[in-house]
KOLGUTI-743016 format. One record per residue (C-alpha): residue in one letter; x, y, z. Coordinates in Angstrom, 2 decimals. Layout:
   semi        c1        c2        c3
      A         X         Y         Z
...
END
This chain:
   semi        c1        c2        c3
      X     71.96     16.38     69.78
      X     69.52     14.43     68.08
      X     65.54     14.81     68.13
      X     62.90     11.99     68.46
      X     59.11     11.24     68.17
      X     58.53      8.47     71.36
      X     56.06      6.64     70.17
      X     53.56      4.43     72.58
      X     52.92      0.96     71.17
      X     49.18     -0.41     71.68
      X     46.23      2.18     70.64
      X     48.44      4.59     69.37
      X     51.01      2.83     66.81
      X     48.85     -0.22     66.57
      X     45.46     -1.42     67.29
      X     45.32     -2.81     70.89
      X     44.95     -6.44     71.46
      X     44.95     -6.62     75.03
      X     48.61     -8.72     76.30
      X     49.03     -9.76     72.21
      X     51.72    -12.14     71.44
      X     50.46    -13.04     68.08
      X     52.15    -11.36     65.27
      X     49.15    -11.81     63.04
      X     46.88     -9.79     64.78
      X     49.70     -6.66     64.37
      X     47.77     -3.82     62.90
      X     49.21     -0.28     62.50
      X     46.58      2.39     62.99
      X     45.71      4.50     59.44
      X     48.13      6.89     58.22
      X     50.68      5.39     61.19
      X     52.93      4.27     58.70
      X     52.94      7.29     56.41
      X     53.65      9.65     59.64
      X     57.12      7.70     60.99
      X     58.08      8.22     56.98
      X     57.86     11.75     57.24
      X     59.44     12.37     60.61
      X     62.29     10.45     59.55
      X     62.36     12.17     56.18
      X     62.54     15.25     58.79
      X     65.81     13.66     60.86
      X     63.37     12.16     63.86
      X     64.63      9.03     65.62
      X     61.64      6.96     66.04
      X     61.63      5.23     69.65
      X     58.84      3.19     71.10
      X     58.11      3.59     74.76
      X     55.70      0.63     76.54
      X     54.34     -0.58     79.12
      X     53.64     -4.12     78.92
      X     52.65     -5.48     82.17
      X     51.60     -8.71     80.38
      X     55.01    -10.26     81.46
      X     54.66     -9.46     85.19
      X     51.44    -10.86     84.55
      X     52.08    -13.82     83.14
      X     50.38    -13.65     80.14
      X     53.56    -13.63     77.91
      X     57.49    -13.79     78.18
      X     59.90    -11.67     77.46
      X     60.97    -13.65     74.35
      X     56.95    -13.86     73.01
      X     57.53     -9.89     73.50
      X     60.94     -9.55     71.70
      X     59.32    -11.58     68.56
      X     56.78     -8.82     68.66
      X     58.79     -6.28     68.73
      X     60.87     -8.09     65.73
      X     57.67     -8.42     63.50
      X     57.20     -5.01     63.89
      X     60.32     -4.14     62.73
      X     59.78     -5.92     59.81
      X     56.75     -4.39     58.51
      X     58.25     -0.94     59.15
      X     61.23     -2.24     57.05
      X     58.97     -2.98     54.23
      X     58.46      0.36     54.08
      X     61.62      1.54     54.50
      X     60.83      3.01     57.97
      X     63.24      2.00     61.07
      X     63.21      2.34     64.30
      X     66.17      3.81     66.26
      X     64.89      1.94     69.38
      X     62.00      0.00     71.76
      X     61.80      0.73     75.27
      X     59.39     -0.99     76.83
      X     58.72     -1.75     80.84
      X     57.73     -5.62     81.88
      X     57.13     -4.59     85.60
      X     53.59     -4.37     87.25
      X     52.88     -3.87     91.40
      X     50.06     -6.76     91.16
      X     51.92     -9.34     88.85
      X     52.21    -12.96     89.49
      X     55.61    -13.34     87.74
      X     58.32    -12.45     91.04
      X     61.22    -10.83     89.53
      X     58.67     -8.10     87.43
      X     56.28     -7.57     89.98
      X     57.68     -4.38     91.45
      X     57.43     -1.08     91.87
      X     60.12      0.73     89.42
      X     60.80      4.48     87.42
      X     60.18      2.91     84.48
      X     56.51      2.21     84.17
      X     54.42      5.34     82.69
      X     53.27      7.44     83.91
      X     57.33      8.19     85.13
      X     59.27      9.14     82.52
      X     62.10      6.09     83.27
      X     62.39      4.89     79.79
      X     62.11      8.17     77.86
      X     65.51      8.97     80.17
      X     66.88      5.95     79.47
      X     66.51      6.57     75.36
      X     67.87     10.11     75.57
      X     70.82      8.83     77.46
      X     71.76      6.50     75.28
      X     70.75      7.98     71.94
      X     71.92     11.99     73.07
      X     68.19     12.99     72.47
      X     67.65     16.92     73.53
      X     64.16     16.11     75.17
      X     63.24     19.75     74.63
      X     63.00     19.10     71.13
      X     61.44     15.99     71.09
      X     58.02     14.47     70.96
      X     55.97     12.35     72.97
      X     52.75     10.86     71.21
      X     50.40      7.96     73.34
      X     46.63      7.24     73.35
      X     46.20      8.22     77.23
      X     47.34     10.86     80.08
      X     49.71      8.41     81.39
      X     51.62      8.66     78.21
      X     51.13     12.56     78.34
      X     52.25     12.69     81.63
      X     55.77     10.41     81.12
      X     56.54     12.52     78.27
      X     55.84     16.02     79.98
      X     57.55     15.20     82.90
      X     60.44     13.98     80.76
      X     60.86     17.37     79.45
      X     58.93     16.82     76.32
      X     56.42     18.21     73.84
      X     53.05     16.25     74.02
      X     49.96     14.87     71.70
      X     47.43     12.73     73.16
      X     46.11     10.55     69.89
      X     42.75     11.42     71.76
      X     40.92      8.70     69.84
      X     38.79      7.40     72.68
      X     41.42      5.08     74.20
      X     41.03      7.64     77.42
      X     39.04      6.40     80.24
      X     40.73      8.40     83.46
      X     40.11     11.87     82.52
      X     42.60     13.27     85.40
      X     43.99     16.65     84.31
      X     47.02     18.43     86.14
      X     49.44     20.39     85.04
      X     51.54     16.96     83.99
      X     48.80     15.40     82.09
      X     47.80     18.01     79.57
      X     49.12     17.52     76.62
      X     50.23     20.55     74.26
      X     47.87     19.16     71.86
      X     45.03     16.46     71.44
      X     44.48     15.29     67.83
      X     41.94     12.49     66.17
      X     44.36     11.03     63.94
      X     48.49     10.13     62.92
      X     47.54     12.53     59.42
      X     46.94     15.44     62.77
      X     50.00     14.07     64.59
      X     52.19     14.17     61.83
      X     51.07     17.49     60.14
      X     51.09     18.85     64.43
      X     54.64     18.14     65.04
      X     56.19     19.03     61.39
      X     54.49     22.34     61.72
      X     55.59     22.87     65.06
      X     59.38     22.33     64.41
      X     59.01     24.41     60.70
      X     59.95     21.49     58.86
      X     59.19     20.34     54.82
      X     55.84     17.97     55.11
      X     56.82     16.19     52.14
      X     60.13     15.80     49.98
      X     59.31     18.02     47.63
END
């Protein structure tokens, strides 16, 4: 079976721009870039797992989303990174757009699209990774039968701690995330 770092998207892979759809404004976080190198110089399958209620909401389509998504690719590419996957969930309970304004499994805190990715990409979830900027993220991952990092770099505002939402570690930056995980599985931190 194959292992994975899940990845959230905005605050914790790049710099949030509240519902973006302009590729410009794409920013990866410091030392983002250089951390997906090493996990998959380490056999990771980098997946990104989002929730982007700004289609139930109206503020951009599906297709504004996908070219997103694409752009981000590209960059990555540039650097010879690439990602095995994007999951990402459209749906919101107060949305104005009908067919995504529901209730579903998929929208984190539930771990819907992490079960999805292992499905289709025979992850062992036991050996994978979930890294995201807030508990919800934490709490997808955990109950998905992950290991945990919260990127705790102030993206946090609902401090609600169970047993679901604490992460197996809380570090400051992707240098911490990287160096966190690597160590964890005993694997080479460079290519030596």
């Amino acid at each position: 079976m194959n292992k994975a770092v899940f990845i959230d998207r905005d605050g914790t892979l790049i710099k949030d721009v509240p519902y973006n759809k302009d590729k410009a404004l794409i920013e990866f976080l410091p030392q983002a870039i250089e951390a997906l190198t090493q996990f998959k110089r380490n056999n990771y399958l980098l997946i990104i797992i989002s929730n982007q209620s700004g289609i139930a909401k109206g503020f951009f389509t599906v297709d504004e989303l996908d070219e997103m998504h694409t752009a981000i690719k590209q960059i990555l590419a540039y650097y010879n990174v690439f990602l095995k996957d994007i999951y990402y969930c459209p749906h919101h309970s107060e949305g104005k757009i009908e067919q995504y304004t529901i209730e579903c499994n998929c929208r984190k805190p539930k771990p819907g699209l992490i079960l999805q990715a292992a499905q289709k990409h025979d992850i062992d979830l036991s050996n994978s990774w979930m890294v995201g900027d807030i508990l919800n993220d934490v709490e997808a991952g955990n109950t998905a039968g992950c290991k945990t990092i919260l990127f705790d770099n102030g993206n946090e505002t609902e401090w609600i701690l169970n047993e679901k939402r604490t992460p197996a570690f809380a570090v400051k930056n992707w240098q911490a995330i990287a160096t966190t995980i690597l160590a964890n599985e005993k694997v080479v931190l460079n290519d030596g």
